[in-house]
C-alpha positions in Angstrom: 123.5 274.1 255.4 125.4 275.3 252.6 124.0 273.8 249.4 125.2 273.1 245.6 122.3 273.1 243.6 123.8 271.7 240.1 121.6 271.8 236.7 122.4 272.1 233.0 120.9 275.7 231.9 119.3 278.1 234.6 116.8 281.0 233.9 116.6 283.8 232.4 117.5 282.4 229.0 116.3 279.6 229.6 113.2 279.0 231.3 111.8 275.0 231.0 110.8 272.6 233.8 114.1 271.8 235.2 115.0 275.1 235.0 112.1 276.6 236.8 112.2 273.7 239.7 115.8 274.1 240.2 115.2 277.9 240.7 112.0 277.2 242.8 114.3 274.6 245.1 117.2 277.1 245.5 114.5 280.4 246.8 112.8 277.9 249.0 116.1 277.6 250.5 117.3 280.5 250.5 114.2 281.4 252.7 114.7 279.1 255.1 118.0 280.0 255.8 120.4 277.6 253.8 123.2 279.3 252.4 122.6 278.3 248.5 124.8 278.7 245.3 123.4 277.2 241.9 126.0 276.3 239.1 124.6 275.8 235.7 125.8 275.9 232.0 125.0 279.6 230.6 126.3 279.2 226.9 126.4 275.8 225.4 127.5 276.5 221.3 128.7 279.7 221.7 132.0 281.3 222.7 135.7 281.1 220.6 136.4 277.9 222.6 135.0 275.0 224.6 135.7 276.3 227.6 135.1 280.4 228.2 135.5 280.6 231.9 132.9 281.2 234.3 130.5 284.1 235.6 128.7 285.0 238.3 125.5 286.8 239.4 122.1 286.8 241.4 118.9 286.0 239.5 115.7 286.5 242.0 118.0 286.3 244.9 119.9 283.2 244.0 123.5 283.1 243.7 124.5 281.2 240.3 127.8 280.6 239.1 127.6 280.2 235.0 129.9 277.9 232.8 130.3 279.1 229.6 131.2 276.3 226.9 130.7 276.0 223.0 130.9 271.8 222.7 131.3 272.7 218.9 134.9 273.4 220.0 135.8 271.2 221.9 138.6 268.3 220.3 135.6 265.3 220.5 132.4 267.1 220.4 131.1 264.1 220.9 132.7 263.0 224.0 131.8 266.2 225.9 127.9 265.8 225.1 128.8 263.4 228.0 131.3 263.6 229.8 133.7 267.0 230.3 137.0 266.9 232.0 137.5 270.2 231.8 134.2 270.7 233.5 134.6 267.9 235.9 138.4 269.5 237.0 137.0 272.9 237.3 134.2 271.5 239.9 137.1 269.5 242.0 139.0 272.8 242.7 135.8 275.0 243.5 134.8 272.2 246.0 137.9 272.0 247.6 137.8 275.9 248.0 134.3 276.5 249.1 133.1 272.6 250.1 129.3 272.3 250.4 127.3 270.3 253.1 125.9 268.5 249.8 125.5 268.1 246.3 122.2 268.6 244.9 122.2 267.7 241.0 118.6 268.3 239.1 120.5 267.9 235.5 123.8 266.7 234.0 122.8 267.2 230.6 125.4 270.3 229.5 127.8 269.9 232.1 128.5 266.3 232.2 128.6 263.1 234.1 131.7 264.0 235.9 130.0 266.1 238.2 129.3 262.8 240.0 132.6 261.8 240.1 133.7 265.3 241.3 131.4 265.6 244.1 132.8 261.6 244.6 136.0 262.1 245.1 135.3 265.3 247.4 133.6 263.0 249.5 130.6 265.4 249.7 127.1 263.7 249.9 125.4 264.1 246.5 121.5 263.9 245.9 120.7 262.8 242.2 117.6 264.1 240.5 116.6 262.3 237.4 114.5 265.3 235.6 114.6 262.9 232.0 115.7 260.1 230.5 119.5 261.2 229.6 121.5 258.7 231.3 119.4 256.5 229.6 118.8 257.9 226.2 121.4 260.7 224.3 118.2 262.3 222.7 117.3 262.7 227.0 113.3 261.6 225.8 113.4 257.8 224.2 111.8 258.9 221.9 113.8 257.5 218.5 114.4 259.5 215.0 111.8 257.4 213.2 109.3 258.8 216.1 108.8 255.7 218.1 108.7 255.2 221.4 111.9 253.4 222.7 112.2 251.6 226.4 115.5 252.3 227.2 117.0 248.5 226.9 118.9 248.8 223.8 122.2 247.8 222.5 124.6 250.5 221.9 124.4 250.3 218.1 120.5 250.3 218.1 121.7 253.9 220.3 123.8 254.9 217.7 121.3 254.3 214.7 118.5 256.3 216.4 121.2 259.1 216.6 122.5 258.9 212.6 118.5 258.7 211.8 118.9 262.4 210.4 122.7 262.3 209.2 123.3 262.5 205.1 126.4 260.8 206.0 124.9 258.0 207.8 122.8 257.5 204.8 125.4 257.6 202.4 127.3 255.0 203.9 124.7 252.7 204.6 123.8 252.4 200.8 127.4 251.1 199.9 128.5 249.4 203.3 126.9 245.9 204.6 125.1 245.9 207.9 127.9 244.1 209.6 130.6 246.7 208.5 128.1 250.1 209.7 128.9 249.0 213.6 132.4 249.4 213.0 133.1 252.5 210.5 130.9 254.5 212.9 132.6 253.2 216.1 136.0 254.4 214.4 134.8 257.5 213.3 133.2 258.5 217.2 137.4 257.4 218.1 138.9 260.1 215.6 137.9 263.6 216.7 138.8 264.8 213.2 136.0 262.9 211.7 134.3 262.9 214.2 133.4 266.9 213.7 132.5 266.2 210.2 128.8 267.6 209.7 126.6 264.7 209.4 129.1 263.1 212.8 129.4 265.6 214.9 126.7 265.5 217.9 125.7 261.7 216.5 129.0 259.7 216.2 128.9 258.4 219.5 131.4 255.5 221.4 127.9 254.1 222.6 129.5 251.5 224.3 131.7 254.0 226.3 128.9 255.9 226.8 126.6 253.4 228.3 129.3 252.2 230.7 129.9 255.9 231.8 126.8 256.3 232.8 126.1 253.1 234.5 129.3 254.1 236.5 127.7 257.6 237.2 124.5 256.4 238.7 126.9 254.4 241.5 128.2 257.5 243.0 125.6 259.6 244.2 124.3 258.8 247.9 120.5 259.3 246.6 119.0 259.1 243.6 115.5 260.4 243.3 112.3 260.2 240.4 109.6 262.6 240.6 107.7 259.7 239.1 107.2 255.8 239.6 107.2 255.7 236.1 110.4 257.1 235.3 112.1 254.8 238.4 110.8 252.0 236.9 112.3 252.6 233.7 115.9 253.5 235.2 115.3 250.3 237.1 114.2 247.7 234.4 117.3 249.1 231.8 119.7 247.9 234.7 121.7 251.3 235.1 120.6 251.4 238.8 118.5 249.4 241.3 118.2 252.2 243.6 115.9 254.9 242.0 113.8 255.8 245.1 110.3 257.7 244.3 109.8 261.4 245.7 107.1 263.0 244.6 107.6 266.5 243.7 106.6 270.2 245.2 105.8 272.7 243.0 106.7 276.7 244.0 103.3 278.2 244.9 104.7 281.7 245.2 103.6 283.2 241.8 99.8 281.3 242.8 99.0 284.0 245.4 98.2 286.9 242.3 95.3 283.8 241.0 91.8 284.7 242.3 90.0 282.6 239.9 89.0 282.0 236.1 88.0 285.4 234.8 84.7 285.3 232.8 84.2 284.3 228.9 81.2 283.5 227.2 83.4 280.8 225.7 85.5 277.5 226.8 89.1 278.4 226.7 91.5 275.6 225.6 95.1 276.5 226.1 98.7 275.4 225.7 101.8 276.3 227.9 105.6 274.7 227.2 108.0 274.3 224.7 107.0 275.0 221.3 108.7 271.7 219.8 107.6 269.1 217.4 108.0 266.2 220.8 105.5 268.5 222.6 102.5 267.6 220.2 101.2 270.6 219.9 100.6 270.6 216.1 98.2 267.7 217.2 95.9 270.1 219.3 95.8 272.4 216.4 95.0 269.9 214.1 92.7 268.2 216.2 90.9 271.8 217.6 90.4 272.6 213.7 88.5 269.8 213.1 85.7 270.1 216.1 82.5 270.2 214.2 81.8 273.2 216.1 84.4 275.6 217.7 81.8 278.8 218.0 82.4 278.1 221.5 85.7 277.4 221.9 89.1 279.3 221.9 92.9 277.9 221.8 95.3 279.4 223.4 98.6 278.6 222.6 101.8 280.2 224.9 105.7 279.4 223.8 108.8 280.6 222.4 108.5 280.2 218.8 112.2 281.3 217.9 113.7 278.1 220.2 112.6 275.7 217.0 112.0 278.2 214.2 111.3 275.9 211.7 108.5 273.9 213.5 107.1 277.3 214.6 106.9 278.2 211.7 105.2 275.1 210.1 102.9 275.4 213.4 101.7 279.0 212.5 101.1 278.3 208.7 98.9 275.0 210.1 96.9 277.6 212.0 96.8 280.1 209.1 94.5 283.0 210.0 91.9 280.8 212.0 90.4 283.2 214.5 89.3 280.7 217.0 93.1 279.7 217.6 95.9 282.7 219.3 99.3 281.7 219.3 101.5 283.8 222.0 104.7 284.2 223.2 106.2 283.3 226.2 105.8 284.9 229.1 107.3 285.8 232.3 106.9 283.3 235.5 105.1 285.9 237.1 102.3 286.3 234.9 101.7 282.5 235.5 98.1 283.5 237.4 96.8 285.5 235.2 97.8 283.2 231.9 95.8 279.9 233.6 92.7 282.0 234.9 92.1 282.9 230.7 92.4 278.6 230.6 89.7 276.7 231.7 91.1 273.2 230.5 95.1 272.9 229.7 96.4 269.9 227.1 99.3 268.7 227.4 99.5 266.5 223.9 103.3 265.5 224.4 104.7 262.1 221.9 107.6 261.7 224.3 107.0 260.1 228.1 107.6 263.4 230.3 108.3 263.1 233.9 106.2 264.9 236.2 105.2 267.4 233.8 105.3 270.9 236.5 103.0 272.9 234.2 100.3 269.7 235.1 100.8 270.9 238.7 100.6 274.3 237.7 97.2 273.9 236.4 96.0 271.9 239.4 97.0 274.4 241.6 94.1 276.5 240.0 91.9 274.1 239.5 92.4 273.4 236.2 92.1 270.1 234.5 94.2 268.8 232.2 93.8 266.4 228.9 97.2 265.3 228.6 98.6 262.0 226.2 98.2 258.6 228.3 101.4 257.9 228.8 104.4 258.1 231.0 104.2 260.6 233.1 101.6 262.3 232.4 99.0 259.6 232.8 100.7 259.0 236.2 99.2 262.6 237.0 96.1 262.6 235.2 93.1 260.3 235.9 91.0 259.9 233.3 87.4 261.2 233.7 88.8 262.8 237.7 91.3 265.5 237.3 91.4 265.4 233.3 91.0 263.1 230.6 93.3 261.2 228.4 93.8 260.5 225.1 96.2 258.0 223.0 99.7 259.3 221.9 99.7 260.7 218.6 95.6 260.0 217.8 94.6 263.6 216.8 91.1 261.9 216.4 91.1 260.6 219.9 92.4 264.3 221.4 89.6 266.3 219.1 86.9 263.6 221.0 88.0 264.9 224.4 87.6 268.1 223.1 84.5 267.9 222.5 83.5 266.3 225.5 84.5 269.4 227.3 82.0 271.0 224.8 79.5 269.1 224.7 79.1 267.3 228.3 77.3 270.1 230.3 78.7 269.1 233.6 81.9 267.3 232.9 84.2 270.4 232.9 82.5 271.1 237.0 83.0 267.6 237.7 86.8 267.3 236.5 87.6 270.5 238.3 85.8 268.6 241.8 88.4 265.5 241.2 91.0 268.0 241.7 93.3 267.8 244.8 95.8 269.7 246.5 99.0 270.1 244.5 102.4 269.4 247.3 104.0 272.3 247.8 107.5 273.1 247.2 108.2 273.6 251.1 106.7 270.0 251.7 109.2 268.5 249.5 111.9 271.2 251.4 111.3 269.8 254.5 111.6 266.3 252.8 115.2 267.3 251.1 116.7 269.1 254.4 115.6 265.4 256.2 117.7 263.6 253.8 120.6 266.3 253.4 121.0 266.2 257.3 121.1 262.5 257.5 123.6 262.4 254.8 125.8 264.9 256.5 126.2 263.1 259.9 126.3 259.8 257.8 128.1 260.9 254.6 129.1 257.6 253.4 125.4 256.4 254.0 123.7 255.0 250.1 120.1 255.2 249.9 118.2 252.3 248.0 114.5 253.2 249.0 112.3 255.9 250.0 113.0 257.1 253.7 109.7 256.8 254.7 106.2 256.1 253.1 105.7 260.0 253.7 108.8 260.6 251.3 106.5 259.5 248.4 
């Protein structure tokens, strides 16, 4: 089969979960014979223009074909945050010239809903892969500006508040203009591209509405739409954007898991930290909540990111760890080095405010027995059972997270017991074999829509 793997960024430069799946998907692939092209955004706010052409190259063996845009350029900013013509013309005439079997799409985030309508129009089955919340949420992670939680099932000014929580502008107006007159200034400002590329309205002043209707119309077109989690269907279900989110649990690429022969020795329990160094991701909660263990003489936190992606927060992070010698804060790292980074981990955290999806770095540290104490909700408490594979603590309770902590510490036999209640992770070639089952049915049956899982072994 020749297959169009679709996502917004792609490694090197960029190296987070959707990232790392979509490049796991396209080797597995690749070795099994499929003729394989990824086509991601490579610049995104960068470049003399919105549009600077295209690139291509192989990364690990993958062919990828790079779009270079700076949406800082473009006439409405705004718009293309969502939805790119430009993009979505470019993608019409490379299908026409090279027309895949199928469309495999793991992110529209950078490049835009009218991918769908591309691959639509092409008449080219398209598999949907909903890696986050952005066709339900701008900010992609419902998680609002004030912090909160939100569910998804909101009005498109309650959208358009949660985006103008940080904008001077926004603030400004608000003190002289009555609540009944702030829906309509800001839906006339996202209408006029002049103002709306005024700092404090470009990237917030959104036509909500238009948005929202986009995207409902987006999630019609693609023959299958797929969650890695219930939870995450569920959501897209309940807002009303779709009634056909079916649930596929995903593999995870065991190749780098073949250098891991076990937790190397320490006279000490190792806590660690792997993922985005970024406020959402909690992990100035760990810190806070590792520095106040009433005894860390036995304990070490290890924390691995890129600190110049959010410089600020990194920085605030470091100067909350000062020159505590129980706590290392690292780089990132290559993929490669996965093995050896988890065997010097003997319990992994994943303290995240936002829901997640299937976290992959959860499976990661299955896949070497490694539990996890992760925030109880969303996703993550889909993967983690409490007091089996891990432990869980409540979103945001850095007094809650320090207890689990010291469970690990100070339960002799809980740390051999969680690492028992581990199973076997699903590997990416089971959830291959899954994929080529749909792609082929979609093929000989191209107009075919899928409203639930194929089978009960599809979950």
């Amino acid at each position: 089969m020749h297959i169009l793997l679709i996502t917004h960024f792609f490694p090197p430069k960029h190296n987070a979960g959707t990232e790392n799946y979509t490049l796991g998907l396209a080797q597995a692939f690749l070795a099994k014979g499929h003729d394989v092209h990824v086509l991601c955004a490579e610049d995104w706010q960068s470049g003399d223009a919105y549009w600077n052409g295209v690139t291509e190259d192989v990364y690990l063996g993958v062919p990828v074909i790079r779009v270079h845009l700076n949406w800082l350029k473009a006439n409405n900013p705004n718009h293309v945050l969502f939805d790119s013509w430009q993009v979505e013309q470019w993608l019409e005439h490379y299908l026409q010239t090279k027309h895949p079997d199928v469309i495999h799409i793991t992110s529209t985030y950078s490049l835009g809903v009218g991918l769908l309508r591309a691959a639509h129009r092409a008449q080219i089955p398209s598999v949907l892969t909903l890696m986050d919340f952005w066709f339900l949420c701008p900010r992609t992670s419902l998680l609002r500006g004030d912090g909160q939680l939100c569910d998804g099932r909101t009005t498109p000014w309650e959208c358009q508040q949660c985006l103008l929580t940080s904008s001077g502008l926004y603030l400004r107006t608000k003190s002289v203009l009555s609540s009944q007159l702030q829906p309509a200034l800001w839906y006339g400002i996202s209408h006029v591209p002049l103002l709306a590329r005024r700092r404090g309205a470009r990237g917030m002043a959104i036509d909500m509405d238009h948005r929202k209707a986009t995207m409902k119309r987006g999630l019609a077109l693609p023959n299958v739409i797929i969650a890695h989690s219930t939870f995450v269907q569920q959501m897209v279900m309940r807002s009303g954007l779709s009634q056909r989110v079916v649930h596929i649990s995903n593999g995870l690429d065991l190749g780098w898991a073949a250098a891991y022969h076990g937790k190397n020795s320490a006279p000490l329990i190792r806590f660690g930290y792997i993922g985005q160094i970024t406020k959402i991701k909690g992990v100035h909660l760990l810190v806070q909540a590792f520095q106040e263990l009433p005894d860390k003489r036995c304990a070490h936190l290890e924390i691995w990111g890129d600190l110049q992606r959010e410089a600020t927060y990194s920085h605030e992070l470091q100067e909350l760890v000062g020159d505590d010698p129980s706590i290392t804060v690292r780089g990132p790292f290559q993929r490669s080095r996965l093995a050896d980074v988890l065997a010097d981990i003997d319990v992994l955290i994943v303290p995240s405010m936002w829901y997640e999806n299937a976290p992959l770095v959860i499976l990661e540290a299955f896949a070497t027995q490694t539990p996890v104490i992760a925030t109880n909700l969303g996703g993550m408490a889909e993967a983690v059972t409490h007091g089996v594979n891990g432990l869980l603590f409540e979103r945001g309770d850095v007094a809650d997270l320090r207890h689990q902590l010291a469970r690990i510490l100070h339960e002799p036999e809980l740390l051999a017991k969680l690492r028992h209640g581990i199973q076997a992770v699903k590997s990416v070639d089971q959830e291959i074999s899954q994929l080529e089952t749909i792609y082929a049915d979609l093929i000989a049956h191209p107009e075919k829509v899928v409203a639930e899982a194929p089978t009960a072994s599809f979950a």
